[in-house]
C-alpha positions in Angstrom: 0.0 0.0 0.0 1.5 3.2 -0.7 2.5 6.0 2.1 -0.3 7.9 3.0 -3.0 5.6 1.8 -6.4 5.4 3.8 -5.1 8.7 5.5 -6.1 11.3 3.2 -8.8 13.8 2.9 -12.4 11.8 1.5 -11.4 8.8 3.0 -14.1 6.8 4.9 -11.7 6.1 7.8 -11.5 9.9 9.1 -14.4 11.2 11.6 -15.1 14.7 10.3 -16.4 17.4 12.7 -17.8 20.8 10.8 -19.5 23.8 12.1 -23.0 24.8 11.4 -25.1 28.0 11.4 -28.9 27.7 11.5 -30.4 30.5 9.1 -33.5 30.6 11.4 -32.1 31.2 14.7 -28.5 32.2 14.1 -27.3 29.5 16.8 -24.0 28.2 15.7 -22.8 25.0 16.5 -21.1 21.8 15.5 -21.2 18.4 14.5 -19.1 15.3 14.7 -20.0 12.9 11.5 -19.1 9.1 11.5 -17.3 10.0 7.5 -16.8 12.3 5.3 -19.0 10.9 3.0 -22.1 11.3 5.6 -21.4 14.5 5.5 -21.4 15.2 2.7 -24.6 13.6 2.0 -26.9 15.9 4.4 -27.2 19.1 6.4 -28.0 18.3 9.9 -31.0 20.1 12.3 -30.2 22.8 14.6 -30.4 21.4 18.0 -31.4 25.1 19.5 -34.9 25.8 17.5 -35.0 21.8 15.0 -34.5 24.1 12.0 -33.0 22.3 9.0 -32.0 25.5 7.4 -28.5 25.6 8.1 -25.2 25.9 6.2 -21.6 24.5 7.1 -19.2 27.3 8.0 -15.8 28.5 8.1 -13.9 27.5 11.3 -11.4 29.7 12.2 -7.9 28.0 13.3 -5.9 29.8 16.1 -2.7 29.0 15.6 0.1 29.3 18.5 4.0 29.9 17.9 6.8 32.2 19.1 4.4 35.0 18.6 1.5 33.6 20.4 -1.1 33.6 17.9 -1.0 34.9 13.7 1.6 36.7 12.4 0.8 40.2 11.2 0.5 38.7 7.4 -1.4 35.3 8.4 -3.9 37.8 10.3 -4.4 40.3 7.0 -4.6 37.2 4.6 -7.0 35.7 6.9 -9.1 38.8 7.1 -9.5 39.1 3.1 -10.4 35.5 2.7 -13.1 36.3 5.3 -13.9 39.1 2.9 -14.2 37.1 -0.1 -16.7 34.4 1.6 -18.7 37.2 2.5 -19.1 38.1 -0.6 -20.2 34.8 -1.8 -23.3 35.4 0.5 -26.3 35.9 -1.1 -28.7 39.1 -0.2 -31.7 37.6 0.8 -29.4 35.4 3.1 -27.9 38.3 4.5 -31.6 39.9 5.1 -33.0 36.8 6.9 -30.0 37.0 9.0 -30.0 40.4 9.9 -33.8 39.8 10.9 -33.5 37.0 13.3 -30.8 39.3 15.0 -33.3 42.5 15.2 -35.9 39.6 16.2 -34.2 38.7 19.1 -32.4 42.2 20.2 -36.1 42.6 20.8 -37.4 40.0 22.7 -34.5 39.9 25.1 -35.8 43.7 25.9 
């Protein structure tokens, strides 16, 4: 078998974890799949509200060295790619997501 084999990304043997947001309530969470595969497959429910509108996120890494976190240029780089997934986002996802915030700025008054 060559080096690496059965180790890589796709691979059935690797337990993925990827982070959700649901669209309805704006609860962010995560979820531990038994393959890539599986997850691939289907969107899972948001366990705050039982939604099934939600969409896999970006995580964001910290990463710790001599400096105790990014460096100056890995900070900036990982700023515009935030940037540029933003922009991928449609309007009317933007506007349902800006609503549930208002929504519940208001009932927590």
């Amino acid at each position: 078998m060559p080096e690496g084999a059965g180790r890589g990304a796709g691979t059935e043997t690797e337990m993925p974890i990827y982070e959700y947001v649901c669209l309805d309530c704006d609860n962010q969470f995560d979820r531990l799949w038994p393959t890539v595969a599986s997850a691939q497959d289907q969107q899972p429910d948001c366990p705050a509200c039982g939604s099934g509108t939600t969409r896999r996120t970006m995580s964001r890494v910290a990463v710790l060295g001599e400096l105790g976190g990014l460096t100056p240029q890995e900070e900036s780089a990982s700023s515009a790619e935030t940037a540029k997934a933003a922009s991928y986002t449609p309007k009317e996802q933007i506007d349902t997501l800006q609503a549930n915030r208002q929504r519940k700025r208001e009932q927590g008054r």
